[in-house]
C-alpha positions as protocol buffer text, in pm:
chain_id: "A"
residue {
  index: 1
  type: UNK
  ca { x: 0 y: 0 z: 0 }
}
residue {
  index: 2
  type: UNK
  ca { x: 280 y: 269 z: 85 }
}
residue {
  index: 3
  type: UNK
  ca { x: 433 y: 201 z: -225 }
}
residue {
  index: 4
  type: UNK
  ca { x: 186 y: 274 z: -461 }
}
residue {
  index: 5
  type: UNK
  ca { x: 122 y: 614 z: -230 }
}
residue {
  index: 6
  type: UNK
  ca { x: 489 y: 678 z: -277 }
}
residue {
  index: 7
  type: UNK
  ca { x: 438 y: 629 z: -707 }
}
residue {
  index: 8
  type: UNK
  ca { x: 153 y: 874 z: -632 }
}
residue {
  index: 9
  type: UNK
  ca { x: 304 y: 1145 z: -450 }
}
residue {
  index: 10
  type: UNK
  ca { x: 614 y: 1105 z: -631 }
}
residue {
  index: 11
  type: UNK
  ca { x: 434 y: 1196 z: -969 }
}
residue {
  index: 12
  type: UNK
  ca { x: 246 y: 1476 z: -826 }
}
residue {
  index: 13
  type: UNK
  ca { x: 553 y: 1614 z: -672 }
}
residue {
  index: 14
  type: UNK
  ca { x: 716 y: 1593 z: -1005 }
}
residue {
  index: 15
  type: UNK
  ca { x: 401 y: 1749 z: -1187 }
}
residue {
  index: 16
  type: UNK
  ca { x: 392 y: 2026 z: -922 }
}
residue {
  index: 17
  type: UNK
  ca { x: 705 y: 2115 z: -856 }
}
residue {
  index: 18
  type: UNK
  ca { x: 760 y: 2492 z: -954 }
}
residue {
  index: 19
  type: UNK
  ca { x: 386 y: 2521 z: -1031 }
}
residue {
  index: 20
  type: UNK
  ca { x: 218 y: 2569 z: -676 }
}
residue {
  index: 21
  type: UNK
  ca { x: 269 y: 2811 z: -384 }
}
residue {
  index: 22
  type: UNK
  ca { x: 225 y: 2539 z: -116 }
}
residue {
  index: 23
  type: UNK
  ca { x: 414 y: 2246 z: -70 }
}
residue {
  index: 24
  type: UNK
  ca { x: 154 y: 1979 z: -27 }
}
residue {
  index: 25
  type: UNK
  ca { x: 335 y: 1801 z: -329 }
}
residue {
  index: 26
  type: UNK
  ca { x: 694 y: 1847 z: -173 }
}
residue {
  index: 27
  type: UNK
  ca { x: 536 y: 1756 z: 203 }
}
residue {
  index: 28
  type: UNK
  ca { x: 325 y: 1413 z: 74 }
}
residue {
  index: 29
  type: UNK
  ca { x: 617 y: 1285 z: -150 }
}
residue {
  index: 30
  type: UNK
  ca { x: 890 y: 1284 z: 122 }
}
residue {
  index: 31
  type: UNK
  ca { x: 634 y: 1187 z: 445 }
}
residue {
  index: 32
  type: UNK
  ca { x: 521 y: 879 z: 211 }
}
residue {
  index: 33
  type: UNK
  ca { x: 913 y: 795 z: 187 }
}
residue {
  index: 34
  type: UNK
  ca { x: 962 y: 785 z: 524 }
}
residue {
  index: 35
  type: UNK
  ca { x: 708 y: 630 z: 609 }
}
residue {
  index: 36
  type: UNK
  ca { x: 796 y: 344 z: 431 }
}
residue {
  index: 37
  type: UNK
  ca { x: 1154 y: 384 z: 514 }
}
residue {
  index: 38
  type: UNK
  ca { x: 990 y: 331 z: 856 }
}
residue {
  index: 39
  type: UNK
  ca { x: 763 y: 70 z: 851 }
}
residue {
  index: 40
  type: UNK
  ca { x: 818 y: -110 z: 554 }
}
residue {
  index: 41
  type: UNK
  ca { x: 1180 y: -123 z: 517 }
}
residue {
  index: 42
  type: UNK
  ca { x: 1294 y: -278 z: 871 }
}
residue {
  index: 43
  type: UNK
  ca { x: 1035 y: -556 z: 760 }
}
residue {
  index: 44
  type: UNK
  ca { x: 1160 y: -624 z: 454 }
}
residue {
  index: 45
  type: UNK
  ca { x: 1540 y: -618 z: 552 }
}
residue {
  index: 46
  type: UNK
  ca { x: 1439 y: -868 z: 815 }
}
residue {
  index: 47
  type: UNK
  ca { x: 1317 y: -1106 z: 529 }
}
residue {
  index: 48
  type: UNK
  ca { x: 1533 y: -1017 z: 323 }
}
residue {
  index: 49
  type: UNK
  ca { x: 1846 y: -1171 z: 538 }
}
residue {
  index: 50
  type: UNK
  ca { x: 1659 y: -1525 z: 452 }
}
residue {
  index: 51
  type: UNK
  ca { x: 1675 y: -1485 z: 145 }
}
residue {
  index: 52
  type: UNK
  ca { x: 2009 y: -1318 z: 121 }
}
residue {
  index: 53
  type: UNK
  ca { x: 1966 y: -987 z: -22 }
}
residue {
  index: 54
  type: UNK
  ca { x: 1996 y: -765 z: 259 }
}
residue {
  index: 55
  type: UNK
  ca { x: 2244 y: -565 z: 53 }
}
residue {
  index: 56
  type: UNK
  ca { x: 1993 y: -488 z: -215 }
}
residue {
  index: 57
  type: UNK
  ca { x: 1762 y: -378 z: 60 }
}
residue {
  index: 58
  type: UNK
  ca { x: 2007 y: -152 z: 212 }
}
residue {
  index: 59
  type: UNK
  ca { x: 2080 y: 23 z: -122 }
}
residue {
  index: 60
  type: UNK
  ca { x: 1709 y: 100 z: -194 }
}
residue {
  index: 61
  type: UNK
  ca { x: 1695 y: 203 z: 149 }
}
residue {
  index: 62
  type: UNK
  ca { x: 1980 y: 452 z: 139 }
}
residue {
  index: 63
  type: UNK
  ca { x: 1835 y: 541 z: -231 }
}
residue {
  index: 64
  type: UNK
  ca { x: 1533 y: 608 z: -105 }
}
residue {
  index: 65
  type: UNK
  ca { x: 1738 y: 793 z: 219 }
}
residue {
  index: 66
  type: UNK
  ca { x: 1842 y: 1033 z: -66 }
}
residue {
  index: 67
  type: UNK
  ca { x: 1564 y: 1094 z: -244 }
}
residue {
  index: 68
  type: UNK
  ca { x: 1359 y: 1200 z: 21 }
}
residue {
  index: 69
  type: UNK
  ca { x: 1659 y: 1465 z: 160 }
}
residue {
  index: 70
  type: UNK
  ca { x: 1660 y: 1612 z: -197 }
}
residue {
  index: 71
  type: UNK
  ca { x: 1272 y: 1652 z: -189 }
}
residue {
  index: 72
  type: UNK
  ca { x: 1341 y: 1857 z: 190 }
}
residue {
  index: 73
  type: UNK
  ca { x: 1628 y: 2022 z: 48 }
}
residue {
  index: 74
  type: UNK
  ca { x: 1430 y: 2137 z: -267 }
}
residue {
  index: 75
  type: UNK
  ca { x: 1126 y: 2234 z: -67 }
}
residue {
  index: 76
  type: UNK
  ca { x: 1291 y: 2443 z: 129 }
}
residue {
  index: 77
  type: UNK
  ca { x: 1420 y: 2617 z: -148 }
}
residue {
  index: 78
  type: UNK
  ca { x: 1076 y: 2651 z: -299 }
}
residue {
  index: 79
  type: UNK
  ca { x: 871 y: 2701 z: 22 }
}
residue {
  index: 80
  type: UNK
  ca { x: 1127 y: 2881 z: 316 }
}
residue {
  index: 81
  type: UNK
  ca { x: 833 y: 2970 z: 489 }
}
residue {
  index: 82
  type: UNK
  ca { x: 666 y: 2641 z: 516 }
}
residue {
  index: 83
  type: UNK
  ca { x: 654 y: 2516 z: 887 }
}
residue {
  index: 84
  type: UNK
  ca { x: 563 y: 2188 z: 788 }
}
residue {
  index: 85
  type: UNK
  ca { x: 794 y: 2122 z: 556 }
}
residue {
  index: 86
  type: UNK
  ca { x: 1044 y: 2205 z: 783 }
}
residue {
  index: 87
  type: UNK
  ca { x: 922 y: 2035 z: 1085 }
}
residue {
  index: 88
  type: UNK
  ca { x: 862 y: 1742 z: 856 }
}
residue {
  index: 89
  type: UNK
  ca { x: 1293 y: 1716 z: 706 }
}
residue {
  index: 90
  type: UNK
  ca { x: 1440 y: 1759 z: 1063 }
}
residue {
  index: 91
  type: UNK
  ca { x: 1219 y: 1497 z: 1177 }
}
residue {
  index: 92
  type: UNK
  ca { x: 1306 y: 1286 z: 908 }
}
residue {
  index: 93
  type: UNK
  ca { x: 1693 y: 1388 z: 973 }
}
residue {
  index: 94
  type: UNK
  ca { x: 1688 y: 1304 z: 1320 }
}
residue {
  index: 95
  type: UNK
  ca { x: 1531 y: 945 z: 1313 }
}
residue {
  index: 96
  type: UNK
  ca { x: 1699 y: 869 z: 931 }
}
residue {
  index: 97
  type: UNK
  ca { x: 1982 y: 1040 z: 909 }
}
residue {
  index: 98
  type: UNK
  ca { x: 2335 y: 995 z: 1046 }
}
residue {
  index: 99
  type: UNK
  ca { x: 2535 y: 1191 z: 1258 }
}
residue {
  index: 100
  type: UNK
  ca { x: 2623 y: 1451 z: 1016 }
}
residue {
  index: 101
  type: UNK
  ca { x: 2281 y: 1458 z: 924 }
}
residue {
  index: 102
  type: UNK
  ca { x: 2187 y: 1541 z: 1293 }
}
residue {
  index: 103
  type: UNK
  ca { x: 2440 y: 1792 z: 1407 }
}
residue {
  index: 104
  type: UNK
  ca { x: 2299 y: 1991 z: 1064 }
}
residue {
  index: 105
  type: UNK
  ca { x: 1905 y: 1901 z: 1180 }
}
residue {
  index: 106
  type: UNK
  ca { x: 2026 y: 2052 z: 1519 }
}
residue {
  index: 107
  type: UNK
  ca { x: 2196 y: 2352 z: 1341 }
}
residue {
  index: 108
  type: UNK
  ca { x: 1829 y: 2456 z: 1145 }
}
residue {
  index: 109
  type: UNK
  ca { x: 1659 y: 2392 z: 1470 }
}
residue {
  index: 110
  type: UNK
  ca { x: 1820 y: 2629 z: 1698 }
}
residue {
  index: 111
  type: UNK
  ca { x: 1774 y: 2876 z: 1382 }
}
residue {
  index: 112
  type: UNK
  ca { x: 1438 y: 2787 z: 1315 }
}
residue {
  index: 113
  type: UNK
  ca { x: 1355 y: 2869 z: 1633 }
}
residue {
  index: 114
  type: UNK
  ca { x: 1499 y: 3217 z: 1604 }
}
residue {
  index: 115
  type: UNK
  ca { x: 1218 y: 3284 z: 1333 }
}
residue {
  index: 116
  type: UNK
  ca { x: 892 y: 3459 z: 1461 }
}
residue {
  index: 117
  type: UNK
  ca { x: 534 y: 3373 z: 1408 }
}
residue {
  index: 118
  type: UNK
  ca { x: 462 y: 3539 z: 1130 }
}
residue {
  index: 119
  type: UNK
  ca { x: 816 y: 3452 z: 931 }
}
residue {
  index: 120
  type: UNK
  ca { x: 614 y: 3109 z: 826 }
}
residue {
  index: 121
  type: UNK
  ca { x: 287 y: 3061 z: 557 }
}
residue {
  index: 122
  type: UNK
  ca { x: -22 y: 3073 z: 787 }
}
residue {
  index: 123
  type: UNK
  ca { x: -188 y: 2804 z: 535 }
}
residue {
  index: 124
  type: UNK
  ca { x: -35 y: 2471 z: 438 }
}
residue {
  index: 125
  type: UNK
  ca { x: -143 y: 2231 z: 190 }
}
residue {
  index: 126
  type: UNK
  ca { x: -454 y: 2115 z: 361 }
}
residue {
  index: 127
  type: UNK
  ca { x: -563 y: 2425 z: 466 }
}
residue {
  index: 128
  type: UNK
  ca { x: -498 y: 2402 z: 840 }
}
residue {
  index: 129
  type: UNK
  ca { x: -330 y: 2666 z: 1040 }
}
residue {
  index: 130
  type: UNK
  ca { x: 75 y: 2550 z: 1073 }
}
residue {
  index: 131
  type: UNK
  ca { x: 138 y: 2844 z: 1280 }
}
residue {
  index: 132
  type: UNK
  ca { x: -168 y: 2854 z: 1558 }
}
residue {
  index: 133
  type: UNK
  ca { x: -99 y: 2456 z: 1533 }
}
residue {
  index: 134
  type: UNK
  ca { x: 285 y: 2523 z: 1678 }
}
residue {
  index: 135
  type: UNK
  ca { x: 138 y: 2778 z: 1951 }
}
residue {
  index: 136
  type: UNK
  ca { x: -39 y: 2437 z: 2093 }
}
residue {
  index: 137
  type: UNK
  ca { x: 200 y: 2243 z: 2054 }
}
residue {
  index: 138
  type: UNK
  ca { x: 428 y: 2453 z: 2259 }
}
């Protein structure tokens, strides 16, 4: 199931991509990767080691590692003021990435964190409030 919303998002990310002010496209595509990277990957390296491929696992995996940071990296550029988006690659940096990865994650944080309120889009991709969602949060 994940994989077919990862073809899905993918496309629409592609189709999008330069074409929309909010990044739904950029947000869906790289939440379905992890997601999968998640859940369906530690699965499928487990059975994999049966039938031994783990090594073809772990490339996808670190493929699919990659594409995902290039569809953060590229949002950001696109969207700067998308909380989400934001919210969404650290997240993904500090439970995907590597140490590198983290120190930088912990980096944007501490900058992020600098921003205020009304430095981020009020509206994301579904319409909700990103910003009076943070002020609950915190």
């Amino acid at each position: 199931m994940n994989y077919a919303h990862i073809k899905h998002n993918l496309r629409e990310a592609k189709e999008q991509h330069g074409k929309t002010e909010h990044a739904a496209p950029a947000i869906n595509a790289a939440r379905e990767l992890d997601l999968y990277m998640t859940e369906d990957m530690p699965d499928l390296v487990d059975r994999s080691e049966r039938l031994d491929m783990v090594q073809a696992f772990e490339r996808e995996n670190e493929l699919l590692h990659n594409v995902a940071r290039e569809i953060y990296e590229d949002g950001w550029k696109q969207h700067p003021h998308s909380l989400v988006l934001r919210f969404n690659a650290l997240r993904h940096a500090f439970h995907l990435g590597d140490p590198e990865g983290v120190e930088k994650a912990l980096v944007i944080t501490r900058e992020l964190l600098t921003q205020p309120a009304d430095h981020w889009q009020r509206v994301c991709g579904r319409g909700r409030d990103a910003v009076g969602l943070s002020q609950h949060v915190f």
